[in-house]
N, C-alpha and C positions, 0 to 999 in steps of 0.2 A: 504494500500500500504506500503511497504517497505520504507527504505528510498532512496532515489536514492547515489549513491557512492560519494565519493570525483570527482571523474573525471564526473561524470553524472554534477555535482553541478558547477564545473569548467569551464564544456563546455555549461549551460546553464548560468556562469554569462558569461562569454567571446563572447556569441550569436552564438554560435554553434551548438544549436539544434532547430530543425526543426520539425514543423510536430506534430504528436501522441506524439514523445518524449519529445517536449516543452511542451505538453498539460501536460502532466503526472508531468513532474515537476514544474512543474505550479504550478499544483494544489495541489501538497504535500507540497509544502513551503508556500503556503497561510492558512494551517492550522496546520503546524508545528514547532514549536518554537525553536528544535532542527534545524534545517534544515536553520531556519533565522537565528541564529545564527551563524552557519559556512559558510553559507554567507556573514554573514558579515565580516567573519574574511577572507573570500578572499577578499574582498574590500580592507581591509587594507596592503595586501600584495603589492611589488611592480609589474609591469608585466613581464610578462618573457621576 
């Protein structure tokens, strides 16, 4: 798989996605280290 976008990544930490899309990115950050990475760095943002 790809990696999923900034915005794919944003709207699955904010709980935005739903469904096959949460599955998909789901399961690309449980074995992506880039991916947990830039998760984490939305965590540290403030929220919009």
């Amino acid at each position: 798989m790809m990696h999923p976008s900034e915005n794919e990544l944003k709207d699955y930490f904010e709980g935005r996605l739903k469904g096959e899309p949460f599955r998909r990115v789901d399961d690309h950050i449980q074995s992506c280290p880039d991916c947990q990475d830039t998760l984490a760095s939305l965590q540290q943002l403030p929220p919009d």
